[in-house]
C-alpha positions as CSV (number, residue, x, y, z in Angstrom):
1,X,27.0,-4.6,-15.8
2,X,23.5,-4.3,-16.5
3,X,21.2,-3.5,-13.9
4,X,17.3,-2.8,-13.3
5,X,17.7,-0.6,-10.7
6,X,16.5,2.4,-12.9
7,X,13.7,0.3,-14.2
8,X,12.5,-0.3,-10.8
9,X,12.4,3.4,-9.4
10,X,10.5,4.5,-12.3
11,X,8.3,1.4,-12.0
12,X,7.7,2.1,-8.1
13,X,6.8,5.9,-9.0
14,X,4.3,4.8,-11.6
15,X,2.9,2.5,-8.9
16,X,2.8,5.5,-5.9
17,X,1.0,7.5,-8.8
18,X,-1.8,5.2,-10.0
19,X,-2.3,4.3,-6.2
20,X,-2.8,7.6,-5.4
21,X,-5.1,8.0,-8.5
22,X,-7.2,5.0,-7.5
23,X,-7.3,5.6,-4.0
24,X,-8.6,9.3,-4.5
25,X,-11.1,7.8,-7.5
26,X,-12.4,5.2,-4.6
27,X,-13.2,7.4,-2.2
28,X,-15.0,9.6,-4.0
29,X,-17.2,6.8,-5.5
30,X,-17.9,5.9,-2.0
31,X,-18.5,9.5,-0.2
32,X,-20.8,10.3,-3.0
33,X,-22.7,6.7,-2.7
34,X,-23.3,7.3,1.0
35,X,-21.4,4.2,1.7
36,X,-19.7,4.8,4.8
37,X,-18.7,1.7,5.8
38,X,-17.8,0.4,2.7
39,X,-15.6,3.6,2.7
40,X,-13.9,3.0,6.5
41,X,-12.8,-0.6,5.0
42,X,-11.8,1.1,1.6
43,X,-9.8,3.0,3.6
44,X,-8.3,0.6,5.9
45,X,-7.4,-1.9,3.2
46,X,-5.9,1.3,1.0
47,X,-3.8,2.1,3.8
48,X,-2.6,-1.2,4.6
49,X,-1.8,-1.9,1.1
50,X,-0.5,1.3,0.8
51,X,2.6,0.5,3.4
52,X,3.9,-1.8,1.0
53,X,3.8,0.3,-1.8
54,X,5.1,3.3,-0.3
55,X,7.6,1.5,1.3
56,X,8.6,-2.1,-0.2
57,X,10.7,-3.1,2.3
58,X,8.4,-3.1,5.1
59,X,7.4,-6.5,3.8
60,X,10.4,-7.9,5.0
61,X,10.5,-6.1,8.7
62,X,6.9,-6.4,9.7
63,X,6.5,-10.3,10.4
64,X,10.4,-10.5,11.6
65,X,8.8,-8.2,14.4
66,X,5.7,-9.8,14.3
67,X,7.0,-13.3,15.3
68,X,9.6,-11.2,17.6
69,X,6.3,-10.1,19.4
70,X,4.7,-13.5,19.4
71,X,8.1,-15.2,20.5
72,X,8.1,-17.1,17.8
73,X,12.0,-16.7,17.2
């Protein structure tokens, strides 16, 4: 049977790679501007977005422990 499952770890290592590439591109643009808090929420925001794409299915666990926190379950 036919299956994307090669297509998608390729895919999500092209993704980790052209994170990384923007991510380092970013903060240079912002150390060198002097922009330091545009860099802190660069950096928040990269690294936030960054759990996702590391690790896909975080997506799923966070708000199942989110609501568990909130007793919303």
């Amino acid at each position: 049977m036919f299956s994307l499952q090669g297509v998608f770890e390729w895919l999500s290592g092209e993704v980790k790679i052209w994170f990384l590439i923007g991510f380092i591109i970013g903060m240079a643009i912002f150390c060198i501007k002097r922009a330091w808090i545009a860099f802190t929420l660069f950096l928040l925001g990269t690294c936030f977005i960054g759990m996702f794409v590391i690790n896909p299915e975080l997506m799923l666990k966070l708000p199942e422990k989110m609501a568990g926190l909130l007793n919303l379950s």
